[in-house]
N, C-alpha and C positions, 0 to 999 in steps of 0.2 A: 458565581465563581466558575460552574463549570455547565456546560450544555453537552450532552449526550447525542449524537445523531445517528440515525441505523437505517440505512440502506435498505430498501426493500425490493423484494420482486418473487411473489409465492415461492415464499419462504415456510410455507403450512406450518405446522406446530411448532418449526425452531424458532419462530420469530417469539410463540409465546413462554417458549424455553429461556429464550435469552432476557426476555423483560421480568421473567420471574427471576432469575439470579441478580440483574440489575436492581429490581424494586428490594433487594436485601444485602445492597450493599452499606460497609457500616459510614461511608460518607455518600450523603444522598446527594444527587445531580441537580441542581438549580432546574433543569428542565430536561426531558428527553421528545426529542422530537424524530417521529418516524416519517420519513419519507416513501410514499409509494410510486414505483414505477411500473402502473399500471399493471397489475395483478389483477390475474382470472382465477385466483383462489380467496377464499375466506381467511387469510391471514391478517389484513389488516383491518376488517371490520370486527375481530376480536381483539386488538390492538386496541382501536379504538374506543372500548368498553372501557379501557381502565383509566381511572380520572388523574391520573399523575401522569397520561401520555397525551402528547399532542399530534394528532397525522395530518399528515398532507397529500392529498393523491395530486401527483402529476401527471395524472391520466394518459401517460407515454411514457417510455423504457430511454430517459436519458442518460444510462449505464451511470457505474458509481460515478465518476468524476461530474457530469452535470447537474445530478442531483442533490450531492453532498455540495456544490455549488451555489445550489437554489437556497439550500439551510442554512450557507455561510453567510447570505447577505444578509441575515433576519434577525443572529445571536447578537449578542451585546453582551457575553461572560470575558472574561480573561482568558478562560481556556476553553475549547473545544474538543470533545473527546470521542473519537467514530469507531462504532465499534457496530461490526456484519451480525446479521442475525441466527446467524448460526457457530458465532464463539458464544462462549458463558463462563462469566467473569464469578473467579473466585471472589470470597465476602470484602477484602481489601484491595482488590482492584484499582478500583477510582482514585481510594484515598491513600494508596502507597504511589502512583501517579503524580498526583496533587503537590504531596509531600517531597517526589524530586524534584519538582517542578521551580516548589518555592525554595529547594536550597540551594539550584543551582539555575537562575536568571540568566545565564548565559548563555543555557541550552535552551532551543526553541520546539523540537519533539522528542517524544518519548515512547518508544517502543516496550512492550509486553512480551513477557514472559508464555510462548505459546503451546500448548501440549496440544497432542493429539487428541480428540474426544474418543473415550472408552480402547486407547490405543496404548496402553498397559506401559504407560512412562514415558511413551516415544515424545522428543520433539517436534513442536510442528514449527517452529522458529522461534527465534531469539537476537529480529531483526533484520534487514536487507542488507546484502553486500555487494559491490558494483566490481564486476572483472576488470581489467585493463580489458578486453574484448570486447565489452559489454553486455557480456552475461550477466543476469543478475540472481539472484537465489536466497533463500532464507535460510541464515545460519541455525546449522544445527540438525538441517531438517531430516529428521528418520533413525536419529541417535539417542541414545538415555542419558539423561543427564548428568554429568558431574560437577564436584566440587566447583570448576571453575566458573560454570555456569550460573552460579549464585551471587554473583556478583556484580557493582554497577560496572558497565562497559560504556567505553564509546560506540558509537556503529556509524553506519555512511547514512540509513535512513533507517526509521521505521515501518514494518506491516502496518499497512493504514484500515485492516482488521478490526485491528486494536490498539490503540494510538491515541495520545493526548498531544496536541498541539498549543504551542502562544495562538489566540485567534492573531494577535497584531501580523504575526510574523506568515503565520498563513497567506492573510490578504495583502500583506507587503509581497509576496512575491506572484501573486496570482491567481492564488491557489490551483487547483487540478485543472488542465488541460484536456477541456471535454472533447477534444480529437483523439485522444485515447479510447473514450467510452470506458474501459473499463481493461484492467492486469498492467503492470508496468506504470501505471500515472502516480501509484505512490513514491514509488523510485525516483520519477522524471521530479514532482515534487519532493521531494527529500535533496536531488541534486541539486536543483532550482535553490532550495535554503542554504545548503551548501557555498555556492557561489556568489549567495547575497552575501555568507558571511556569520551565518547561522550555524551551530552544530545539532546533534540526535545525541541520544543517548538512549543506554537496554537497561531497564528496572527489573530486574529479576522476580523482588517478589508484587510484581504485578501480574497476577497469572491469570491467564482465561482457555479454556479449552475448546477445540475448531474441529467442526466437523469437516470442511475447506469444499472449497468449489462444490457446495450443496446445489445449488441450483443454476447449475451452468453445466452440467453431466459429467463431472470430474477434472482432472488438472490435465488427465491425456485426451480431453473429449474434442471436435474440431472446433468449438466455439473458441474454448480456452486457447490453444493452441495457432488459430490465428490472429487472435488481439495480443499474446499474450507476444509471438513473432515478429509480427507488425510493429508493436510497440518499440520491441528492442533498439531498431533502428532508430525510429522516430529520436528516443530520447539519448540516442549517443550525438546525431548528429545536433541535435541543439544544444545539449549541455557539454560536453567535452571540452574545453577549453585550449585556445591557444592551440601553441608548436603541437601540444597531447593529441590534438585531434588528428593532425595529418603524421604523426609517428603511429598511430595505433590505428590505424583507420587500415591497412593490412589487416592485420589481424582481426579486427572487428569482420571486414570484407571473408577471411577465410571463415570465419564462424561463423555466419549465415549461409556460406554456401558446405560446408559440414551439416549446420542443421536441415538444410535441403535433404543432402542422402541419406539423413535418419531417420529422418521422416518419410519421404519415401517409401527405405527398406520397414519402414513396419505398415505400412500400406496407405499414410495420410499425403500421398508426395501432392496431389488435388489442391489438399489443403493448406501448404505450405508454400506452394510455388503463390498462389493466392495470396496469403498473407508479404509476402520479398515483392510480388508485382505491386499491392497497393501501396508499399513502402516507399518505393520509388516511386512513384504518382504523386505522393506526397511529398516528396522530396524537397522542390520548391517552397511549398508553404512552413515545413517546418526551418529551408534556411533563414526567411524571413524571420520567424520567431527568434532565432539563432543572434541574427544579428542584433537584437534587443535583448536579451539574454547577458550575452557576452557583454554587449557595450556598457550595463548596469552591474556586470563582474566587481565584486572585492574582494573575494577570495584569490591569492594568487595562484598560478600554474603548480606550484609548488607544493601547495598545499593540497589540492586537488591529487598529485600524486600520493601524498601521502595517505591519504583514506581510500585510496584503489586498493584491491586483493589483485595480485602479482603471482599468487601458483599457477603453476605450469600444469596442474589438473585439477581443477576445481569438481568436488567428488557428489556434491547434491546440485539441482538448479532449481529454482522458485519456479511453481506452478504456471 
């Protein structure tokens, strides 16, 4: 029914953290396959000890998107469900997942319930939301939870953290774009389903708890910061659709050169101007993509507006 995939890369004890919450969930994974990208730590030859898991070292760091790529052509379940080794999935996870899955066929991913790990209630998301700028950010992130948050939502995409997917609808649109390598390709994916015609949806009580950018040196570190920069671009200018793209592409254009002087003023401007140069190097190749993208559109212009976030100050950004 359902295949587990989990992203590696010395992930030291969280990875054995997280297959221990996994091996106790009350609806068991058809398989959980670990992917290694090339780790110089002992994490995944302890992984490998436990006879319910299957690893695979890809002996080089094809960041999430290629790797989780390499596991998608292998499954054969209904669903697929990727989950980083450093969340840990309360005991109904999987199978409160599962269970929206099969009552609503219509939706093709499904986003988690995400807390902070040992972060005293805080949210760490409750989902991707895509700016008219194309900012992107995970709802919720760094607030306590309320009533409202208990509830099924729409969203524009899921944290692909923790994430259950249609496999069908995955490889209908491509799945992850290993030009990303890694931040922002769940989004570019999420938009990607979007546009075929797909929706997301936020399962409340699917909760798993994240330690977040464990081994990438946090959400402010330079690594984060310029994949995560670089990316932004990459996936306005491919997915945005139609007339939307050349009315917001202002605005998009002012927000990166905004994130320019913020970065900057806190001293990474190195690292930033870096990530806007390779963006436009790229440029080219990601309009190609663009125009096969677009051309395969079902979703209309319209609709596409309607699941943009439109505030005039968007108050948290995703990592």
């Amino acid at each position: 029914m359902v295949t587990v995939i989990i992203v590696n890369w010395n992930s030291g004890e969280l990875l054995q953290q997280c297959l221990k919450a996994l091996s106790q969930q009350d609806l068991a994974p058809t398989s959980i396959l670990v992917i290694d990208n090339g780790s110089t730590d002992d994490s995944v030859e302890a992984a490998s000890r436990i006879s319910s898991v299957e690893v695979q070292k890809l002996g080089a760091n094809l960041g999430f998107a290629g790797s989780n790529n390499r596991a998608l052509e292998q499954i054969d379940t209904e669903f697929v469900a990727l989950l980083n080794p450093d969340a840990f999935p309360e005991l109904g996870w999987l199978k409160n997942l599962v269970a929206s899955a099969q009552a609503c066929p219509e939706v093709a991913a499904f986003g988690t319930r995400q807390m902070m790990h040992e972060g005293d209630g805080l949210i760490d998301g409750l989902g991707d939301v895509y700016h008219i700028s194309g900012l992107v950010w995970r709802n919720g992130y760094g607030r306590y939870l309320s009533d409202a948050d208990q509830v099924l939502a729409k969203i524009f995409s899921p944290c692909a953290g923790a994430a259950l997917y249609r496999t069908e609808a995955f490889r209908d649109v491509g799945g992850f774009d290993e030009d990303f390598f890694c931040y922002v390709e769940d989004v570019d994916l999420g938009f990607r389903l979007r546009l075929a015609g797909y929706r997301s949806m936020y399962v409340p009580d699917a909760v798993v708890h994240h330690v977040g950018s464990a081994t990438t040196g946090g959400q402010h570190s330079d690594f984060s910061v310029y994949h995560s920069h670089r990316n932004i671009v990459w996936a306005f200018v491919k997915n945005m659709p139609g007339v939307l793209f050349w009315l917001l592409l202002p605005l998009h254009v002012a927000l990166n050169l905004m994130s320019i002087l913020w970065f900057a003023l806190r001293g990474q401007g190195a690292v930033i101007l870096r990530a806007k140069r390779d963006a436009l190097l790229g440029l080219p190749k990601m309009w190609r993509k663009r125009q096969l993208i677009q051309k395969a559109r079902v979703a209309s212009v319209r609709d596409i507006w309607r699941v943009l976030d439109k505030r005039l100050l968007p108050i948290r950004r995703k990592p």
